[in-house]
C-alpha positions in Angstrom: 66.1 -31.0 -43.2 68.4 -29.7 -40.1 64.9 -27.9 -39.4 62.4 -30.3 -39.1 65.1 -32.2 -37.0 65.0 -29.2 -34.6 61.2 -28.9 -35.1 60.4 -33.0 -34.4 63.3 -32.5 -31.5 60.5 -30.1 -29.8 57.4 -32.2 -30.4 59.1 -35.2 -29.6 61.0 -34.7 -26.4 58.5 -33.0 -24.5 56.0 -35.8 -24.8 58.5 -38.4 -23.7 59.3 -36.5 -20.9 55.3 -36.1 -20.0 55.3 -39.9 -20.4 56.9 -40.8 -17.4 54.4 -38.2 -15.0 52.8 -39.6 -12.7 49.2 -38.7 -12.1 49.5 -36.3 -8.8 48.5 -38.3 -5.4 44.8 -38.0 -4.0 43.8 -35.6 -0.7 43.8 -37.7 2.6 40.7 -38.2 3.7 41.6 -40.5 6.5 40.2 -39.6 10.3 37.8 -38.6 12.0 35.4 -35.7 10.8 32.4 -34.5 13.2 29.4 -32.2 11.3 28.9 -28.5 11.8 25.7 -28.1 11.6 25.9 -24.7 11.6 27.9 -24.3 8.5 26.0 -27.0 6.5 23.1 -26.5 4.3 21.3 -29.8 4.8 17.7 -28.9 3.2 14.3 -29.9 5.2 15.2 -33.6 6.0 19.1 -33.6 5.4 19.7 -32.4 8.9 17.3 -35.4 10.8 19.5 -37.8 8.6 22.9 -36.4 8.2 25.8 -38.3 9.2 26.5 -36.6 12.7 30.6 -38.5 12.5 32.1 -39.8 9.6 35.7 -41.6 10.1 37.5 -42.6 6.8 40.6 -45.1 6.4 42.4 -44.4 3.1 45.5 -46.6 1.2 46.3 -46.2 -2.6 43.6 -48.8 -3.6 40.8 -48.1 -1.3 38.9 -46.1 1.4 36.7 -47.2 3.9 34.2 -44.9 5.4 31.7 -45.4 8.4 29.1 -43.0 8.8 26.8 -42.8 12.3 23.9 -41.1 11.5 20.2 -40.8 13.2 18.4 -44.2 12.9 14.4 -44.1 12.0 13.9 -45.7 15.2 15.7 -43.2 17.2 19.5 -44.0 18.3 22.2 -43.9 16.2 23.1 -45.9 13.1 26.4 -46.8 11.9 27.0 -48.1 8.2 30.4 -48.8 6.8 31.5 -49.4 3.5 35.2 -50.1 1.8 34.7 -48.8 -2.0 37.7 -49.5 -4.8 39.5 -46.7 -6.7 39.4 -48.9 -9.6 35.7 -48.3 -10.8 34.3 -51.9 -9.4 31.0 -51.4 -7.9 30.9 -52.3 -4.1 27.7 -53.8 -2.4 27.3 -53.1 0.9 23.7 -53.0 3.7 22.2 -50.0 5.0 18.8 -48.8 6.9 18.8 -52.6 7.8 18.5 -54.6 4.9 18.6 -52.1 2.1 21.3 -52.9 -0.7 23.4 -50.4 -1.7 25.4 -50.6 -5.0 28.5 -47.8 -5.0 31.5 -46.8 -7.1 34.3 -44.4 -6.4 36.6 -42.5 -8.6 39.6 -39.4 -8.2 39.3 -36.5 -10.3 42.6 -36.4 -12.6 43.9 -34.1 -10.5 43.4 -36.1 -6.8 41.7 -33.0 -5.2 37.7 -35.0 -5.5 36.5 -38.0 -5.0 33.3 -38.9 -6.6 31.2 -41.7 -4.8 27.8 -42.7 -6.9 25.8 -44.6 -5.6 22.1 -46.6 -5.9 19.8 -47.5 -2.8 17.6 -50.4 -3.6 14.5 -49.9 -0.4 11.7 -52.3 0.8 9.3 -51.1 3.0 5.8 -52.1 3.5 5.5 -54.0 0.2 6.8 -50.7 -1.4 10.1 -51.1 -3.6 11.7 -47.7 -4.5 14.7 -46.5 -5.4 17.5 -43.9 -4.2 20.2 -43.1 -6.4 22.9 -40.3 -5.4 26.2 -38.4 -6.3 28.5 -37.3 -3.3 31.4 -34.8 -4.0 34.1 -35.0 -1.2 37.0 -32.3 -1.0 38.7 -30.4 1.4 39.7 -27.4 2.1 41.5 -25.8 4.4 41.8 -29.0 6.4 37.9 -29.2 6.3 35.8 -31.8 4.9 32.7 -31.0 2.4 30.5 -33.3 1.7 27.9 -32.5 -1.1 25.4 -35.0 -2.1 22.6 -34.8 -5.2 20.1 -37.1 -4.5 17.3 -38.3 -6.2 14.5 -40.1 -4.6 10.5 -40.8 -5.5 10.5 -37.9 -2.9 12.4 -35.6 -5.8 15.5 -34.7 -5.8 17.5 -32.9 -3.2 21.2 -31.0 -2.3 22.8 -30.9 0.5 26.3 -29.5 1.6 27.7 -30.6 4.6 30.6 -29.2 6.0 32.7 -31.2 8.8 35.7 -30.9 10.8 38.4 -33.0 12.5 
């Protein structure tokens, strides 16, 4: 008896003391990141397209990220979007009057965050579809950026590197 006492007194404590861990805080993201080109791998169109400035605001609930990227009419565009860590899909506008549908999640151990998103396009009668998966982590104080796309175009990968 005194030894299952000893051996339930192992199983037992350890997982109420793992009950009261918190799950480890995300990276910051917040500022203001500028592409290198030079260390990116954007593909054949990524690099017409590519966000050339991305600036993030982070709390515990939410980021907000505006990307200024190369319009289709020449210029510069800028969309912004404030997604939830909480799973809830976020609508937001882009390429004019596009409708975007994203979500946003940590990895368990705070060092990713997952945007996926869906791009719902108009043009010229034309409806089509975008749907995409961007990977956001740091390291060394950089920001990389790697999205999977999927378009009617195929599919594409591109890894954008950008620093502060």
């Amino acid at each position: 008896m005194q030894t299952f006492k000893k051996l339930l007194l192992l199983i037992v404590a350890p997982a109420f003391i793992l009950s009261f861990t918190t799950a480890p805080d995300p990276i910051n993201l917040a500022g203001e990141w500028k592409l290198n080109e030079g260390k990116s791998e954007l593909g054949e169109f990524g690099s017409r397209f590519a966000a050339r400035t991305i600036k993030v605001e982070q709390t515990a609930t939410s980021i907000t990220i505006s990307k200024t990227a190369p319009s289709f009419n020449g210029g510069d565009q800028t969309n912004t979007e404030t997604l939830s860590f909480d799973g809830k899909e976020t609508e937001s506008t882009v390429f004019g009057s596009a409708k975007k549908k994203s979500t946003a999640k940590w990895s368990d151990d705070g060092k990713t965050l997952t945007i996926k998103y869906k791009i719902a396009m108009e043009r010229n009668g034309q409806s089509s579809e975008f749907t995409g998966t961007e990977t956001w982590t740091l390291k060394d104080g950089v920001l990389l950026l790697q999205t999977d796309s999927s378009s009617p175009r195929g599919d594409m990968t591109t890894k954008a590197v950008y620093e502060k």
